[in-house]
Biopython code that builds the backbone (N, CA, C, O; Angstrom):
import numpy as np
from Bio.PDB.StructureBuilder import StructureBuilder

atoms = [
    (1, "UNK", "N", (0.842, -1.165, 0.000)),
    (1, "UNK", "CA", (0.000, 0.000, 0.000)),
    (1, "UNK", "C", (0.894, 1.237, 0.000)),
    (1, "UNK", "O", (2.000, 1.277, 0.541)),
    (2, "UNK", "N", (0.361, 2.162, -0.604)),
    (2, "UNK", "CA", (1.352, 2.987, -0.572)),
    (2, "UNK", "C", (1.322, 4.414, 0.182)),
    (2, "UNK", "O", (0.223, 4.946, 0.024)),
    (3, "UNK", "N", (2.085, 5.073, 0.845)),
    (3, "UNK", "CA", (1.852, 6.437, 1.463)),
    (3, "UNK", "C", (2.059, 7.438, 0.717)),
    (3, "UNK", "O", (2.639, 7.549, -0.363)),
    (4, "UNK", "N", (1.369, 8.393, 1.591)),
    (4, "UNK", "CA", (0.926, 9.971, 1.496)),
    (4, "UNK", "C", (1.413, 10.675, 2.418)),
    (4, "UNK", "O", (1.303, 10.207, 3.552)),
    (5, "UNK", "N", (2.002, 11.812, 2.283)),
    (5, "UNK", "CA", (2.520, 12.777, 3.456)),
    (5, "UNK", "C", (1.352, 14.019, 3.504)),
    (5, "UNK", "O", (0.870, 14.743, 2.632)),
    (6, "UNK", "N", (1.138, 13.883, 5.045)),
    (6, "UNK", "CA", (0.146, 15.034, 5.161)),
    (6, "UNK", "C", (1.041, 16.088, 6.158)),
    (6, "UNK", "O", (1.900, 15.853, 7.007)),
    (7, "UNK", "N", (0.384, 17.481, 5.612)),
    (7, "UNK", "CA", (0.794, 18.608, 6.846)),
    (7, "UNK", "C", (-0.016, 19.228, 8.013)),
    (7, "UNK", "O", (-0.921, 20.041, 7.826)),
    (8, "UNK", "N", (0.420, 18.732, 9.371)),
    (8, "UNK", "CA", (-0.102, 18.977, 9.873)),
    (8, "UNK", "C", (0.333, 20.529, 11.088)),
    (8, "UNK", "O", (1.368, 21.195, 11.125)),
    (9, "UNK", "N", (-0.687, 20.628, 11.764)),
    (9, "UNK", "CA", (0.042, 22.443, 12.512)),
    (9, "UNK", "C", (0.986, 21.182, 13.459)),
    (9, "UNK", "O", (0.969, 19.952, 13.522)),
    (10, "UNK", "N", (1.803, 22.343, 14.138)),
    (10, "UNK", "CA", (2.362, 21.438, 15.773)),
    (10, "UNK", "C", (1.424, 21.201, 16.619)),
    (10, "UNK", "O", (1.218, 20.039, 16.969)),
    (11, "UNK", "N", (0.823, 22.034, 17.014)),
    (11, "UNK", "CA", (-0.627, 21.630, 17.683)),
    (11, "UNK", "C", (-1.206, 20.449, 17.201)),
    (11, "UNK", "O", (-1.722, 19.822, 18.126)),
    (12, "UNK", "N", (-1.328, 19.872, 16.054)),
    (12, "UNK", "CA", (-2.162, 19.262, 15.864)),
    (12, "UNK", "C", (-1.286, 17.378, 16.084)),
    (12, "UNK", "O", (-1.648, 16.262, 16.459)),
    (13, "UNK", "N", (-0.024, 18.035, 15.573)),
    (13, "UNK", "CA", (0.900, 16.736, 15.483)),
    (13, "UNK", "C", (1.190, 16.628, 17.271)),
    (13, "UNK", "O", (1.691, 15.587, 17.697)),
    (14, "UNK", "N", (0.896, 17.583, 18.094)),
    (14, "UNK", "CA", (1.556, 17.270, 19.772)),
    (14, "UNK", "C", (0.519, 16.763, 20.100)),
    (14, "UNK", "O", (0.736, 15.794, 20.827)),
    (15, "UNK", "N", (-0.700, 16.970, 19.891)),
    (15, "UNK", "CA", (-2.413, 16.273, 19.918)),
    (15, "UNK", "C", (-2.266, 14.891, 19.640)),
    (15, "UNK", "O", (-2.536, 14.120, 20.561)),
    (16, "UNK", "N", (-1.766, 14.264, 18.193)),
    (16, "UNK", "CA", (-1.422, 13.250, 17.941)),
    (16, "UNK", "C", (-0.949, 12.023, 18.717)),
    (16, "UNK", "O", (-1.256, 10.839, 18.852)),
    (17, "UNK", "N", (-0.001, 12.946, 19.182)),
    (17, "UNK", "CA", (1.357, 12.549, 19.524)),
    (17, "UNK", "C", (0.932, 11.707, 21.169)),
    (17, "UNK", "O", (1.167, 10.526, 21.427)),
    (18, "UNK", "N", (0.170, 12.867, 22.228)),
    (18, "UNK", "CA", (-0.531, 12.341, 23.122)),
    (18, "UNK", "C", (-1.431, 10.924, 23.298)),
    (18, "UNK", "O", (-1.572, 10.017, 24.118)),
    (19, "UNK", "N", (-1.868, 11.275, 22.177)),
    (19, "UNK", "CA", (-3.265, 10.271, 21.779)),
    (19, "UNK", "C", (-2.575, 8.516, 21.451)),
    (19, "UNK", "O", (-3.220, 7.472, 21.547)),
    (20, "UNK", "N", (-1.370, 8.634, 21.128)),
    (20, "UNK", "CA", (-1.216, 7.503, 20.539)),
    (20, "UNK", "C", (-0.449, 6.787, 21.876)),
    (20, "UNK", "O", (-0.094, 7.562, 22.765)),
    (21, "UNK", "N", (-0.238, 5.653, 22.014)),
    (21, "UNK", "CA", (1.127, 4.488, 22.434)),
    (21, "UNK", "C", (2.388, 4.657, 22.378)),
    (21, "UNK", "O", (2.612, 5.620, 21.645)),
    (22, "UNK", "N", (3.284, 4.230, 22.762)),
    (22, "UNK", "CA", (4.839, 4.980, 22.187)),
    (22, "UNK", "C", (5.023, 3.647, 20.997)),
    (22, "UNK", "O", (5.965, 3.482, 20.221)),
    (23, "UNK", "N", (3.644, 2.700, 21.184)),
    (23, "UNK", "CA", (4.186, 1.361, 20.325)),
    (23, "UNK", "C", (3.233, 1.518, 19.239)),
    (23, "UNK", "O", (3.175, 0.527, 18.511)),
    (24, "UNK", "N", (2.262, 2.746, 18.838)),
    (24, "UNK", "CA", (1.959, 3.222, 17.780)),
    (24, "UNK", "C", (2.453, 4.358, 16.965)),
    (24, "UNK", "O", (2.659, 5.490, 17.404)),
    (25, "UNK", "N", (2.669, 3.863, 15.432)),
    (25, "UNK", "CA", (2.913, 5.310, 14.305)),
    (25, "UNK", "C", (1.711, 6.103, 14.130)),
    (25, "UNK", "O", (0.608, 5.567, 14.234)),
    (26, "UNK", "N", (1.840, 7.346, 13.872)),
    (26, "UNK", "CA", (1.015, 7.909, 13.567)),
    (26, "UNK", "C", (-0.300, 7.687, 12.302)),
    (26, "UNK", "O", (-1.237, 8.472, 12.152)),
    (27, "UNK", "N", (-0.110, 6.661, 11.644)),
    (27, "UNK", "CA", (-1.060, 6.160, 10.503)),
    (27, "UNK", "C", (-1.673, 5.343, 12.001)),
    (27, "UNK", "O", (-2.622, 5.990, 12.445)),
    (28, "UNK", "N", (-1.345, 4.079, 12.871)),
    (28, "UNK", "CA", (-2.085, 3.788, 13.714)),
    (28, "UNK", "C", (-2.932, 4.526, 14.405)),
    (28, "UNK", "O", (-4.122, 4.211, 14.422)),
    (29, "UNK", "N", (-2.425, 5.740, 15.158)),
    (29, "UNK", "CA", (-3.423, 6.610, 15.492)),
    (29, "UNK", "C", (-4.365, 7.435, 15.454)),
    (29, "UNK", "O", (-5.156, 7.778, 16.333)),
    (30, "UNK", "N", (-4.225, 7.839, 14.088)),
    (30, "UNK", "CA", (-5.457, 8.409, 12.931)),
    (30, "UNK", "C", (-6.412, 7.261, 12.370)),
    (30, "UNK", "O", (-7.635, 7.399, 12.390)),
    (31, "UNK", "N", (-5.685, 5.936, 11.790)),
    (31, "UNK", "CA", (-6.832, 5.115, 11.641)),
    (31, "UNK", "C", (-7.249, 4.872, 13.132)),
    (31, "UNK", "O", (-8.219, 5.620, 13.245)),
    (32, "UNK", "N", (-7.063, 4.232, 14.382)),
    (32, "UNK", "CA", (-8.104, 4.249, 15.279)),
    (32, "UNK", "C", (-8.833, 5.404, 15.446)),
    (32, "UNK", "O", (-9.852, 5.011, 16.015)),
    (33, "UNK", "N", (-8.920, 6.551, 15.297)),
    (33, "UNK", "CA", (-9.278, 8.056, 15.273)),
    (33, "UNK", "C", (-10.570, 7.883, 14.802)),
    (33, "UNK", "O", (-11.665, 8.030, 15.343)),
    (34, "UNK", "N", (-10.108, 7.420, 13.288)),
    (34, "UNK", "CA", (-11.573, 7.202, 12.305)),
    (34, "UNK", "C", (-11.826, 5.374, 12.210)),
    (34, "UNK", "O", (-12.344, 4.838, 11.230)),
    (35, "UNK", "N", (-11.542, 4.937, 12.925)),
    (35, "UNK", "CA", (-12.356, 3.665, 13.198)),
    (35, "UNK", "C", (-13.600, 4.322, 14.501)),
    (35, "UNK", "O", (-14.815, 4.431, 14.332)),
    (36, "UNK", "N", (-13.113, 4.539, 15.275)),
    (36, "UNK", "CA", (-14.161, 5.318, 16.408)),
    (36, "UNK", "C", (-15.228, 6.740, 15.914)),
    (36, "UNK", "O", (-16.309, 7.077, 16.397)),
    (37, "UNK", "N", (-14.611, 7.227, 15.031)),
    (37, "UNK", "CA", (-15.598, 8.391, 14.580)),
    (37, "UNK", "C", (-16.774, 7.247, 13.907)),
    (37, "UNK", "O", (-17.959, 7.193, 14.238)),
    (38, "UNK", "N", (-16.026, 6.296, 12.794)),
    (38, "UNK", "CA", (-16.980, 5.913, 12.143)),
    (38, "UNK", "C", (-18.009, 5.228, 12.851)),
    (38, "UNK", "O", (-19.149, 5.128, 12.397)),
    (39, "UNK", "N", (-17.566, 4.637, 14.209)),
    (39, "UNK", "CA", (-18.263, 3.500, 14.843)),
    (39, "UNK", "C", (-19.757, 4.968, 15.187)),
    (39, "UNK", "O", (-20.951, 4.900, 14.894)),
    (40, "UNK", "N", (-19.023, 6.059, 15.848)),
    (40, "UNK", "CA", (-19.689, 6.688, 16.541)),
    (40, "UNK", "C", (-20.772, 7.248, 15.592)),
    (40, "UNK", "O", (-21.574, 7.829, 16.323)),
    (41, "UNK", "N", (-21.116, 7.332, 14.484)),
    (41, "UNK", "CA", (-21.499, 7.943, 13.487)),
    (41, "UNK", "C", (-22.014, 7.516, 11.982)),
    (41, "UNK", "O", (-22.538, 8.367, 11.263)),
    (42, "UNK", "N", (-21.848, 6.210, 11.558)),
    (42, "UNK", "CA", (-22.216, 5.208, 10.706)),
    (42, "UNK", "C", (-22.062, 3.651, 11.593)),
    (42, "UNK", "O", (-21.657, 2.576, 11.151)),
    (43, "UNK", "N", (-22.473, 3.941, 12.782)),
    (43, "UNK", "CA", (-23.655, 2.194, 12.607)),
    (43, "UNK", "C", (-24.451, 1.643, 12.210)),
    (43, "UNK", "O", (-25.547, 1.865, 12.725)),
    (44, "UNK", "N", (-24.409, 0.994, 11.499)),
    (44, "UNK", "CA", (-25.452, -0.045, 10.465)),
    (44, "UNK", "C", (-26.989, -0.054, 11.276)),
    (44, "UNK", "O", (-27.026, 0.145, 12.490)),
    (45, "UNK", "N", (-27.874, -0.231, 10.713)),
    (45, "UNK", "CA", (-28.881, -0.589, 11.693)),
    (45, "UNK", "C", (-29.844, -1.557, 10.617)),
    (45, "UNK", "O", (-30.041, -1.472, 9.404)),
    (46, "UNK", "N", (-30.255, -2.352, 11.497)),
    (46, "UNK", "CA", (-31.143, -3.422, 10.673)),
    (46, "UNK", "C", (-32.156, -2.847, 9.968)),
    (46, "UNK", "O", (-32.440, -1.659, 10.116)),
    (47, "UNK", "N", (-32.938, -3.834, 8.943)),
    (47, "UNK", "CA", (-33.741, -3.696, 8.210)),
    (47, "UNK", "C", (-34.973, -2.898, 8.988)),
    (47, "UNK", "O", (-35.364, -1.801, 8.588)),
    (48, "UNK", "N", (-35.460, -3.474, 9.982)),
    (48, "UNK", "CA", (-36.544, -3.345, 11.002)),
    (48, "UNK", "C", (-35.962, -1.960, 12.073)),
    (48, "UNK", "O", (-36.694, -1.223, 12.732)),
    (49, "UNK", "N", (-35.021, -1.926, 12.020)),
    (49, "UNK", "CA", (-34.733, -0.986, 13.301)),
    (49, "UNK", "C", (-34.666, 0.264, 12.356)),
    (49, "UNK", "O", (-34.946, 1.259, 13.025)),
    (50, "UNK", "N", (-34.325, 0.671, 10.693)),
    (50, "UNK", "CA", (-34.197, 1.355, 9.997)),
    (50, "UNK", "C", (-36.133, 1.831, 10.077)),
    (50, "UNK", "O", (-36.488, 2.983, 10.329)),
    (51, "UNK", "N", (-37.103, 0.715, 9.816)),
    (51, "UNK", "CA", (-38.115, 0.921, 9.562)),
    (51, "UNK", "C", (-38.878, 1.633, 10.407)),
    (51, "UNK", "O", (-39.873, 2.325, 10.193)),
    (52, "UNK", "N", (-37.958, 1.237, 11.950)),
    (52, "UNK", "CA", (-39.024, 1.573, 13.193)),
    (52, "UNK", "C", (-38.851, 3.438, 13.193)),
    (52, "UNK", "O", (-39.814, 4.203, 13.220)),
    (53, "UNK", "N", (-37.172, 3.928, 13.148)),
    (53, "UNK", "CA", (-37.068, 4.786, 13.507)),
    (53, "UNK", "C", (-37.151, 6.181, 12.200)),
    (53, "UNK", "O", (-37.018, 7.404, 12.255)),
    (54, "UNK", "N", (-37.464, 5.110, 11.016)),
    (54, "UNK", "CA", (-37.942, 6.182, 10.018)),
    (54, "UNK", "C", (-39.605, 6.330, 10.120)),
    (54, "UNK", "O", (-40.008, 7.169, 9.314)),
    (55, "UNK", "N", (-40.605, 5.755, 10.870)),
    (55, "UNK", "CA", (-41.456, 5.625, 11.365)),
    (55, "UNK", "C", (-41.548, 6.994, 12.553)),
    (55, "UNK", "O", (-42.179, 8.037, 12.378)),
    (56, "UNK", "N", (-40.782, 6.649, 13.686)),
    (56, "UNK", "CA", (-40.705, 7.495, 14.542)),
    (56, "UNK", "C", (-40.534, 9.355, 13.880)),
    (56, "UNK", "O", (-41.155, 10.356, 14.239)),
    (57, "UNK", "N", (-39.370, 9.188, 12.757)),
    (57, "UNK", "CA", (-39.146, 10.339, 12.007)),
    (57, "UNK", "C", (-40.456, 11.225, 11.400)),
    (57, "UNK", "O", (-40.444, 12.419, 11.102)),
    (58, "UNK", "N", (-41.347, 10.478, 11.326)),
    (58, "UNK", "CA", (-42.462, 11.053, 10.456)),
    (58, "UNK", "C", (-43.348, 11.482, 11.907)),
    (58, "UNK", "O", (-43.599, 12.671, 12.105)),
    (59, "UNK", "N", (-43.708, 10.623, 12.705)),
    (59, "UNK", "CA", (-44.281, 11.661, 14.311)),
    (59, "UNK", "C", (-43.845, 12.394, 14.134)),
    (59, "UNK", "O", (-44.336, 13.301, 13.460)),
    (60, "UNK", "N", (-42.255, 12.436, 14.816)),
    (60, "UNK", "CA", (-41.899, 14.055, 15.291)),
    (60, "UNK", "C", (-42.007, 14.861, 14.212)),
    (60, "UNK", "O", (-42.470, 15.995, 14.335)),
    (61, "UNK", "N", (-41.591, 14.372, 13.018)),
    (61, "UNK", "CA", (-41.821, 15.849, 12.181)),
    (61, "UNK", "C", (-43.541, 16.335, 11.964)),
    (61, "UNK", "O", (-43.602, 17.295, 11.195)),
    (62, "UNK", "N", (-44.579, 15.991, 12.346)),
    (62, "UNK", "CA", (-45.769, 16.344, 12.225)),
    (62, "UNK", "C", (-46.196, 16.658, 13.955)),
    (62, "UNK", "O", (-47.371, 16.782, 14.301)),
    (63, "UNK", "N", (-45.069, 16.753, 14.894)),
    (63, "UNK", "CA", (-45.762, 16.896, 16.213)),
    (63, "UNK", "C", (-45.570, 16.032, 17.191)),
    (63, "UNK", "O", (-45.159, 16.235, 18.334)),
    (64, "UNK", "N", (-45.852, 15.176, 16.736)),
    (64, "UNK", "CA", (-46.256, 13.598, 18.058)),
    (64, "UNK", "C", (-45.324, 12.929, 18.274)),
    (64, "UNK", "O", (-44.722, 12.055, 17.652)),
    (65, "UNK", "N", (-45.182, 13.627, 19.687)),
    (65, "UNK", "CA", (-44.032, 12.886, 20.554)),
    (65, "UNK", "C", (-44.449, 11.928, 21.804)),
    (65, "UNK", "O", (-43.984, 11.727, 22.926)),
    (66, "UNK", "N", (-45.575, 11.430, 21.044)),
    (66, "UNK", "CA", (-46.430, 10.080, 21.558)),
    (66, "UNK", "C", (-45.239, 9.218, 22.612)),
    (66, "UNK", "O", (-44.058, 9.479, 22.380)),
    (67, "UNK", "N", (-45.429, 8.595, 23.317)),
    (67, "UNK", "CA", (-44.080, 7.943, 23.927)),
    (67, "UNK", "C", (-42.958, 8.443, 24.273)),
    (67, "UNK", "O", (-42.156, 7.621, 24.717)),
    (68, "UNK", "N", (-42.561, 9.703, 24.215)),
    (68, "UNK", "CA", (-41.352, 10.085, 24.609)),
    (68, "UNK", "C", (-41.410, 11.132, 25.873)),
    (68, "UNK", "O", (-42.463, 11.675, 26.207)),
    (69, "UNK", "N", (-40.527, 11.287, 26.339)),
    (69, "UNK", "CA", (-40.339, 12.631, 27.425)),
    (69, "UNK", "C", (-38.914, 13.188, 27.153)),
    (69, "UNK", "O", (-38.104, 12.712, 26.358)),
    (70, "UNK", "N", (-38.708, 14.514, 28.120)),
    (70, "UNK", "CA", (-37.812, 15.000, 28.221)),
    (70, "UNK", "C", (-36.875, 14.542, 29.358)),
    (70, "UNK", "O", (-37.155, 14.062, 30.456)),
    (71, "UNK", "N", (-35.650, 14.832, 28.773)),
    (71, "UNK", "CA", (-34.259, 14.360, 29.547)),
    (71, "UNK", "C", (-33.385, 15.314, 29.812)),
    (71, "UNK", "O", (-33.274, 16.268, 29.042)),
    (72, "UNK", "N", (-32.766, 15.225, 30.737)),
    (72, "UNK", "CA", (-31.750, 15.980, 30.975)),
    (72, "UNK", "C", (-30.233, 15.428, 30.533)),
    (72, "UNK", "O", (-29.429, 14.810, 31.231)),
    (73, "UNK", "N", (-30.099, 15.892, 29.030)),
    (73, "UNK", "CA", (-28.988, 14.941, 28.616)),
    (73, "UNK", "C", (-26.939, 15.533, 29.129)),
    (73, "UNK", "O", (-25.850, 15.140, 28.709)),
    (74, "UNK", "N", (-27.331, 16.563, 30.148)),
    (74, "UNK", "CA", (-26.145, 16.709, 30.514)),
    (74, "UNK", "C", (-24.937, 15.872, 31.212)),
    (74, "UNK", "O", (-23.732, 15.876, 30.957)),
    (75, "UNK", "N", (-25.791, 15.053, 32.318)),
    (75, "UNK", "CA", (-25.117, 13.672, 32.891)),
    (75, "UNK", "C", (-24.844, 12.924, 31.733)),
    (75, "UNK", "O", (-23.679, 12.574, 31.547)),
    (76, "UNK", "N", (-25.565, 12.668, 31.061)),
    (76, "UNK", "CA", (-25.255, 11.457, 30.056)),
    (76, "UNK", "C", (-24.188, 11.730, 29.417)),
    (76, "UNK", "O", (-23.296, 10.933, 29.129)),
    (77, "UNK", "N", (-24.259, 13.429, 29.048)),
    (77, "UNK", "CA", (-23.067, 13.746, 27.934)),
    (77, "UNK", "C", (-21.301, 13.512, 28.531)),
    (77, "UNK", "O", (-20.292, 13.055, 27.994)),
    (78, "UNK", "N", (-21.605, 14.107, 29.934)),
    (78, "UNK", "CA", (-20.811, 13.861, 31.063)),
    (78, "UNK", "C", (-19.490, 12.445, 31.279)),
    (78, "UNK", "O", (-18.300, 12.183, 31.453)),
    (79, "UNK", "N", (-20.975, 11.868, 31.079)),
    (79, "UNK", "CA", (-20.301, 10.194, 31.031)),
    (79, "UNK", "C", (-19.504, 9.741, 29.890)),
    (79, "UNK", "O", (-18.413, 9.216, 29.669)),
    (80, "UNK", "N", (-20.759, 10.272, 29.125)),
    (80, "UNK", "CA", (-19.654, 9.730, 27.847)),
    (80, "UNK", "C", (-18.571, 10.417, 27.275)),
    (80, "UNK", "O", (-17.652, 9.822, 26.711)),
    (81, "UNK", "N", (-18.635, 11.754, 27.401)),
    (81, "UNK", "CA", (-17.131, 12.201, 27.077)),
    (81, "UNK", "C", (-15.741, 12.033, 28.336)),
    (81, "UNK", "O", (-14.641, 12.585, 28.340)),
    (82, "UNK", "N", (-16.261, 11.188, 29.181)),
    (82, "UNK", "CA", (-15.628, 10.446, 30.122)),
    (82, "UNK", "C", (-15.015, 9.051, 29.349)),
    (82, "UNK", "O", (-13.874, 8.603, 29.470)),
    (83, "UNK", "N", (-15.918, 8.608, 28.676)),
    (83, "UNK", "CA", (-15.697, 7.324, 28.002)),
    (83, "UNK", "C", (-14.859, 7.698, 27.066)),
    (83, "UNK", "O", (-13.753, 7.158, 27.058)),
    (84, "UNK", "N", (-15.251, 8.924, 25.839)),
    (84, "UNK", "CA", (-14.379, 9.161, 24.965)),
    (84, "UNK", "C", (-13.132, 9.074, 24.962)),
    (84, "UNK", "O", (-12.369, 8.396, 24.275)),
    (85, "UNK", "N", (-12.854, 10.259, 26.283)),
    (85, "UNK", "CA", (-11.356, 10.422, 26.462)),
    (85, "UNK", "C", (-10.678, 9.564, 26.721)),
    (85, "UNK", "O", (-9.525, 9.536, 26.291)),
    (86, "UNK", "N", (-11.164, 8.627, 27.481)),
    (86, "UNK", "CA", (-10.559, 6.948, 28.088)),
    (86, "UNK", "C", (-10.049, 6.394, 26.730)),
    (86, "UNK", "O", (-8.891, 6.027, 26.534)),
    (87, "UNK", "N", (-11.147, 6.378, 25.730)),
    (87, "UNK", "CA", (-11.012, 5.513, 24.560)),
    (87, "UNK", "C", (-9.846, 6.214, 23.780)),
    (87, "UNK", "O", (-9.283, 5.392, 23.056)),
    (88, "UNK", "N", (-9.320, 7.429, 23.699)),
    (88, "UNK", "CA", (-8.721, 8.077, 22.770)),
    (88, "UNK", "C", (-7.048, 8.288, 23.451)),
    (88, "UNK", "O", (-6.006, 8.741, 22.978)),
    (89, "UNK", "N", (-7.477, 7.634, 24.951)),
    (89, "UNK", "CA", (-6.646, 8.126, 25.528)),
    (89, "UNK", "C", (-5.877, 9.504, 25.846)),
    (89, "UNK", "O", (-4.690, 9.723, 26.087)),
    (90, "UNK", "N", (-7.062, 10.399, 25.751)),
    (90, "UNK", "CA", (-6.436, 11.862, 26.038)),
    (90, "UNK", "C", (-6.219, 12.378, 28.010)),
    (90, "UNK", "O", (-5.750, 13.475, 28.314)),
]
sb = StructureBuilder()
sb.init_structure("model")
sb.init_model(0)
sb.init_chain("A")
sb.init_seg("    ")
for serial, (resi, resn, name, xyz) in enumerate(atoms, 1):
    if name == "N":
        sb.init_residue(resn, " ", resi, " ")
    sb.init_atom(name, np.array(xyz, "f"), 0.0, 1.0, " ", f" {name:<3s}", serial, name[0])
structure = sb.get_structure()
């Protein structure tokens, strides 16, 4: 396979640099980067689970938030950018 040289700021390469293992190169640490973006952001979803929540899509956009309530999604966010950083190792 063959490489590409990218330019990056110092900031961005000392960011890097943190993030990774001393037993990872920097192509390791950008692909886990975007293995986790992708996970976080293109998960597959089944045939049926596609159906249910393009279903749900058509309520809310006409109003009806039949079944749902409000949350306070600040704890949650809390947690998980707790998780993030763990995962990214920052």
């Amino acid at each position: 396979m063959g490489m590409k040289t990218i330019l990056v700021t110092e900031e961005v390469h000392t960011k890097l640099a943190h993030l990774g293992l001393k037993s990872e190169t920097y192509n390791d640490i950008i692909a886990r980067l975007i293995e986790a973006y992708e996970r976080m952001y293109f998960e597959e979803l089944t045939d049926e689970e596609a159906d249910y929540y393009d279903e749900r899509i058509r309520h809310f956009e006409n109003g009806d938030y039949t079944g749902t309530r409000k949350v306070d999604l600040n704890p949650i966010k809390k947690i998980v950018l707790k998780y993030v950083m763990n995962f990214l190792r920052i």
